[in-house]
C-alpha positions as CSV (number, residue, x, y, z in Angstrom):
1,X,146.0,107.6,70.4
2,X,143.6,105.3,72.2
3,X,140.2,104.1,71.4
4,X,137.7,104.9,74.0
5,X,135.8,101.9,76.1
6,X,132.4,102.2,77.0
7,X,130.3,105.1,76.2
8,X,132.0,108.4,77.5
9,X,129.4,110.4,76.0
10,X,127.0,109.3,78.3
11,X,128.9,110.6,81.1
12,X,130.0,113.6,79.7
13,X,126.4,114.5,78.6
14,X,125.3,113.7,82.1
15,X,128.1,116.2,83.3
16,X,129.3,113.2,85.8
17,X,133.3,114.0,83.5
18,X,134.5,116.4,84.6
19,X,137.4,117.1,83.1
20,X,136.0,118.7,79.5
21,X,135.7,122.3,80.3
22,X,135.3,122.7,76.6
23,X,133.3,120.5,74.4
24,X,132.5,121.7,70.5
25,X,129.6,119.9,68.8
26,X,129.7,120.1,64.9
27,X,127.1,120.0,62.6
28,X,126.6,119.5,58.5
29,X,123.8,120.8,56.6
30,X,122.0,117.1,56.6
31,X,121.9,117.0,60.2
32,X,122.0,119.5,63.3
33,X,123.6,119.6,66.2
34,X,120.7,121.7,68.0
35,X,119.0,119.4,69.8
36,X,121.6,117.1,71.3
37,X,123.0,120.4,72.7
38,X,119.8,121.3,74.4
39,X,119.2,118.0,75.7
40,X,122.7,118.7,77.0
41,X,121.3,122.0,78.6
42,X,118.9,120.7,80.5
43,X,121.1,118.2,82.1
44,X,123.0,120.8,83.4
45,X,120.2,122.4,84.7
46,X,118.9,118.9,85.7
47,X,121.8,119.1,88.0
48,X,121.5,122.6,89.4
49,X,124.2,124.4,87.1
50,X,123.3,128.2,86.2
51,X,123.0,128.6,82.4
52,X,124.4,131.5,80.8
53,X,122.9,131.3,76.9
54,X,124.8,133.1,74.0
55,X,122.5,134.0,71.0
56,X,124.0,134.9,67.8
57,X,121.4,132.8,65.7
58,X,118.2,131.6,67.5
59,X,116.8,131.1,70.7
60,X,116.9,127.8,73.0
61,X,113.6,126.0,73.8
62,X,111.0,127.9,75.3
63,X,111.3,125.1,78.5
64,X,114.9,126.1,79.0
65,X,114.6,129.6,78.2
66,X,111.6,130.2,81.2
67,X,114.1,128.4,83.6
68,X,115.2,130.8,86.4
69,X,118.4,130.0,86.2
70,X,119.3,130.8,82.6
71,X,120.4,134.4,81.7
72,X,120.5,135.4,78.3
73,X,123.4,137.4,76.0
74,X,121.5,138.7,73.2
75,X,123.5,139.1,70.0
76,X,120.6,138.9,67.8
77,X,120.4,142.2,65.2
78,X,117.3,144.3,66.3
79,X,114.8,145.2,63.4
80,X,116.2,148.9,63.3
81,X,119.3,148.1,63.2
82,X,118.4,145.8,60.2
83,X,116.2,148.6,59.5
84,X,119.4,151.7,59.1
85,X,121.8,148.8,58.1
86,X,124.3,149.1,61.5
87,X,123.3,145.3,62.1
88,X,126.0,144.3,59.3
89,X,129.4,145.6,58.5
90,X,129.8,146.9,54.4
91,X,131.2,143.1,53.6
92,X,127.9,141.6,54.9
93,X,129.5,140.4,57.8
94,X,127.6,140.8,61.4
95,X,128.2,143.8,63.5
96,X,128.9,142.4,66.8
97,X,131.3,143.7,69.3
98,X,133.3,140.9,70.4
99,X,135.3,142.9,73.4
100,X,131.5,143.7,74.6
101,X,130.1,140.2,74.5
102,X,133.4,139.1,76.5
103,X,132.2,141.7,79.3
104,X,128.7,140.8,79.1
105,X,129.3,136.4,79.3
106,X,131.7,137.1,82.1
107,X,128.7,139.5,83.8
108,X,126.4,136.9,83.2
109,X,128.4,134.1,84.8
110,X,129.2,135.9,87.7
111,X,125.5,136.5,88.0
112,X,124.5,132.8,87.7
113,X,126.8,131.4,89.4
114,X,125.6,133.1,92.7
115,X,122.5,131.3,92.4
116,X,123.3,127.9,90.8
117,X,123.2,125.0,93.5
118,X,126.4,123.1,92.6
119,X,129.0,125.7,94.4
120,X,129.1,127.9,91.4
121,X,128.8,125.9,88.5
122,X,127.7,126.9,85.2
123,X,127.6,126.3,81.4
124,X,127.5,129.0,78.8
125,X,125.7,128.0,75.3
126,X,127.1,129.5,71.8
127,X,124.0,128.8,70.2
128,X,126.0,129.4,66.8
129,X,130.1,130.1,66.3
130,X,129.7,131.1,62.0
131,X,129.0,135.1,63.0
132,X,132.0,135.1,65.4
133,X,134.5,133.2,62.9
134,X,133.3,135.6,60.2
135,X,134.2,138.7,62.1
136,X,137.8,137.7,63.7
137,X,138.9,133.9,63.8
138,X,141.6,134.9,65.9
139,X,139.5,136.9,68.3
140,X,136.7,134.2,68.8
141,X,139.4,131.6,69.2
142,X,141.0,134.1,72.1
143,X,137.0,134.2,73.7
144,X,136.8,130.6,73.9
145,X,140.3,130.2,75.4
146,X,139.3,132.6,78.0
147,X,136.1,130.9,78.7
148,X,137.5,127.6,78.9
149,X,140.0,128.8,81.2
150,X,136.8,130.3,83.6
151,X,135.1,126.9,83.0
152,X,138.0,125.1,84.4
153,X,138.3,126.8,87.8
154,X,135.0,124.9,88.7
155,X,134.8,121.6,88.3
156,X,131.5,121.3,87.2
157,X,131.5,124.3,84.6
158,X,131.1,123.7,81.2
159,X,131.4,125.7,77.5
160,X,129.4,124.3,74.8
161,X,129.7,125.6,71.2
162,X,128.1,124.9,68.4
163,X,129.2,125.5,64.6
164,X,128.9,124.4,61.0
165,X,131.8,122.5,59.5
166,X,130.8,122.6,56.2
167,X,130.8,126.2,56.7
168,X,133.6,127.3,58.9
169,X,136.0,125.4,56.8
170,X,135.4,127.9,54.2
171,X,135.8,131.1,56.2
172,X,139.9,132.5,56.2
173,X,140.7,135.8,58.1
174,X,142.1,138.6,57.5
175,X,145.5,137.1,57.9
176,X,144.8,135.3,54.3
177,X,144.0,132.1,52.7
178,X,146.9,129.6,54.1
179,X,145.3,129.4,57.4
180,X,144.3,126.2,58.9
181,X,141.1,124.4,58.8
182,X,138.7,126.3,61.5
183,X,137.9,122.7,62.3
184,X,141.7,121.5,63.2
185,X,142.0,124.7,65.2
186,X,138.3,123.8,67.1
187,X,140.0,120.2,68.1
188,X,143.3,121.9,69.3
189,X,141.9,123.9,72.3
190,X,138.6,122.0,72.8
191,X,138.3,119.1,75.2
192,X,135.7,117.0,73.5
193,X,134.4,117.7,70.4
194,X,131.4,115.7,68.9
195,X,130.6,115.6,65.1
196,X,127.5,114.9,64.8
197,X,125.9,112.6,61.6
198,X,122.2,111.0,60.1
199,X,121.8,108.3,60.7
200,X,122.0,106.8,57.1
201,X,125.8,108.0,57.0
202,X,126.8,104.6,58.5
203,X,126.4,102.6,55.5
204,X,129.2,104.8,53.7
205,X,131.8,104.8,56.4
206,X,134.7,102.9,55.3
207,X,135.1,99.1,58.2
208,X,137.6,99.8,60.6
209,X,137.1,103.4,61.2
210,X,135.1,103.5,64.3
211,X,136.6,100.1,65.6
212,X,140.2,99.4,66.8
213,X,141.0,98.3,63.4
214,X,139.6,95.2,62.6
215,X,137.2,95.5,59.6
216,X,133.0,95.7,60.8
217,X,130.5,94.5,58.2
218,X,128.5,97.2,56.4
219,X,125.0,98.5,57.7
220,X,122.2,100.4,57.0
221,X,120.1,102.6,59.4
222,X,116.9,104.5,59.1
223,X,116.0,107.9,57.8
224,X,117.3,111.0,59.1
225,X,115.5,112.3,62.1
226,X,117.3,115.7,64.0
227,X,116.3,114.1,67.1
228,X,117.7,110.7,66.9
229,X,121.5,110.4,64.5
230,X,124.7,109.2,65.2
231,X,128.0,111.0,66.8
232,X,131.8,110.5,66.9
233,X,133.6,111.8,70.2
234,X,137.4,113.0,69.8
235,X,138.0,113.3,73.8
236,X,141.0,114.5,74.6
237,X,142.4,113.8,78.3
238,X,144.4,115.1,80.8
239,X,147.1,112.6,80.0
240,X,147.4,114.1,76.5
241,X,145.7,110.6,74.7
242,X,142.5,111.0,72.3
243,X,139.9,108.3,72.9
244,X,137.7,107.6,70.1
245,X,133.9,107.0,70.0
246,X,130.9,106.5,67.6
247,X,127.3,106.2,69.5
248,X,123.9,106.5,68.3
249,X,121.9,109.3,70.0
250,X,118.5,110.0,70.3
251,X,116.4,112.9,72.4
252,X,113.5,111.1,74.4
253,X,109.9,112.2,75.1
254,X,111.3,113.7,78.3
255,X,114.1,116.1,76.5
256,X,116.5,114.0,77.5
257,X,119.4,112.6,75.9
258,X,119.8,108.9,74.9
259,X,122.8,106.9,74.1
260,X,123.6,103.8,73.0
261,X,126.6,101.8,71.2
262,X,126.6,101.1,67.5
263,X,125.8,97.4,66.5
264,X,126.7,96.7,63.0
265,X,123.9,94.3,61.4
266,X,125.5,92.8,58.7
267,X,123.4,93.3,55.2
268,X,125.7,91.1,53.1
269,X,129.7,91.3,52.1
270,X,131.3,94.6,51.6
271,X,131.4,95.7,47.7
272,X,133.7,93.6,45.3
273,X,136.6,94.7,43.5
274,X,133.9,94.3,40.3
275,X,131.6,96.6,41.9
276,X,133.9,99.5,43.6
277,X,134.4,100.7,40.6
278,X,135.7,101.1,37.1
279,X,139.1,98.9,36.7
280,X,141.8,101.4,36.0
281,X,144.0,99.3,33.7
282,X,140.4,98.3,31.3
283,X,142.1,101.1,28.1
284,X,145.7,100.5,28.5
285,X,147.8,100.4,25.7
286,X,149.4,97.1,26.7
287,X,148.7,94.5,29.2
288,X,149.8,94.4,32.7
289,X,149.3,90.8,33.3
290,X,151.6,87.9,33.8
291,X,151.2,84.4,32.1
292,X,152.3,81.6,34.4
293,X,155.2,80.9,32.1
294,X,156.0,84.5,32.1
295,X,155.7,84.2,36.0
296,X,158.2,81.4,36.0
297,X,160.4,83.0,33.9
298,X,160.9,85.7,36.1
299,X,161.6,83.5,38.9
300,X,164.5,81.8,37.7
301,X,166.7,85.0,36.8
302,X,169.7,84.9,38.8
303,X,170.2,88.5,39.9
304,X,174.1,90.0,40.1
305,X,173.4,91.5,43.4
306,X,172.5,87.6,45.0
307,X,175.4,86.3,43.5
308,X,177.9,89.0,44.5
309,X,176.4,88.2,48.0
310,X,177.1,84.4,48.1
311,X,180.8,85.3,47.7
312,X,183.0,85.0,50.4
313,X,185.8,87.8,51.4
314,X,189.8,86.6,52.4
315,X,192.2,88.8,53.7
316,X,195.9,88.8,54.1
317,X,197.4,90.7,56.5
318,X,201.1,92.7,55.3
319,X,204.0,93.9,57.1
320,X,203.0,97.5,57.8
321,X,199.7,96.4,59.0
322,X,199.0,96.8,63.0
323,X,196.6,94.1,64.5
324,X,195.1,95.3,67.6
325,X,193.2,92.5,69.9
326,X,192.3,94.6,72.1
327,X,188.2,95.2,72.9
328,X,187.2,97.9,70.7
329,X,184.0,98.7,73.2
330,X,186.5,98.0,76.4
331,X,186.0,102.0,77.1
332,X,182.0,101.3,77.4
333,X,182.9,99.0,80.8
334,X,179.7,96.7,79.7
């Protein structure tokens, strides 16, 4: 695994990499990942890629909704089928047909990308994966195979999903508890995912894990803002190596997307030992310390073992015994 240089993000967001047919953008419940994905959007259609927009949740902007070049798949519930209760299965679960919305996003992309301006390219939105991974994991991850694999004949086409990990991790399928983490499974097909963070979540991360190893002082950052946070790319290249990257994103007065690399501002030294936490030997029974004499004591112990090793071996040879001089490795012709 490598650790990315520059800022990758920057170019994938700007759609000049090419090579992420899939990228997955992951949320928590203290900060969205709405907005960076429509700043993502409109690049796309900043560059004259159709837009093909999945709705399971909510609708995009109304600026990239009115664009000409958007279509729109519709998985929203209507109010009578809220209304008769045919908009969710007996479980609760969403009634969506998942072997119809594969018909309609390949309709739609065929449709788009007979008017988009970059020799057919597109990108199709999943506004929200939670309904899909709550009717058939297995299904939804067979969609976005599918669609990756569309994505990829054009080099400028692009999937992006969005989902919840605090939520999806929770979800198991029919197939039973001992499945693994939605999440894992998300990073195994996708090309890029992003997981995105406040701002304020810097301070907690542990020095070393966004570098190359070599420990960063401790920071602090401002409040949480959905338009400005931080983000960690897992990009995962043609060559089969994961680069690494943490930037600090923020959406601009024009919709656009910002980025820029993390500077740690150093606020003092990490936490002690005295202040990490309780010591774990404090009510012990008996004391796990050495005295200096007790220290010294140890040292001068003359262990069997070193002895035995000090020894040296003699042999003498008898009668019946064959000595043979000849190269034992004499077959390997070295």
């Amino acid at each position: 695994m490598a650790m990315a240089t520059g800022l990758s993000i920057k170019r994938i967001a700007a759609h000049q990499q090419h090579s992420v047919p899939l990228l997955v953008l992951s949320e928590t419940a203290q900060q969205t990942a709405l907005p960076l994905m429509e700043a993502m959007v409109r690049e796309g259609l900043g560059h004259g890629l159709g837009v093909v927009v999945v709705c399971l949740e909510q609708l995009l902007s109304r600026d990239i909704m009115c664009q000409p070049a958007v279509a729109l798949v519709d998985c929203r519930p209507t109010m009578a089928q809220i209304g008769d209760g045919s908009a969710f299965l007996p479980n609760g679960t969403r009634q969506i047909d998942l072997a119809r919305l594969d018909r309609d996003v390949c309709t739609q992309i065929e449709r788009i990308s007979a008017v988009s301006k970059v020799s057919g390219g597109f990108v199709v939105v999943i506004d929200d994966l939670e309904p899909l991974l709550n009717i058939s994991r297995v299904d939804t991850l067979a969609l976005l195979r599918k669609l990756r694999s569309v994505a990829k004949q054009c080099q400028s086409s692009r999937i992006l999903a969005r989902y919840s990990r605090d939520i999806a991790d929770q979800r198991t399928d029919k197939g039973g508890p001992h499945l693994p983490l939605v999440s894992n499974v998300l990073r195994s097909i996708a090309d890029a995912v992003v997981d995105v963070y406040p701002m304020d979540v810097l301070g907690t991360w542990m020095p070393g894990w966004y570098s190359n190893g070599e420990a960063q002082p401790f920071v602090t950052l401002g409040d949480n803002d959905e338009r400005r946070g931080l983000l960690r790319l897992e990009h995962r290249r043609q060559s089969g190596k994961v680069g690494y990257e943490v930037a600090a994103f923020e959406i601009n007065e024009q919709q656009r997307p910002v980025f820029s690399a993390v500077k740690a501002v150093a606020t003092g030294e990490p936490p002690s030992a005295a202040t990490a936490g309780p010591d774990p030997r404090q009510h012990l029974p008996f004391n796990l310390d050495l005295t200096d004499k007790q220290r010294q004591d140890r040292a001068d112990v003359e262990l069997p073992y070193l002895e035995a090793q000090a020894g040296e071996i003699h042999y003498q040879m008898a009668e019946e015994d064959d000595w043979d001089e000849d190269d034992p490795d004499d077959d390997l012709e070295i």
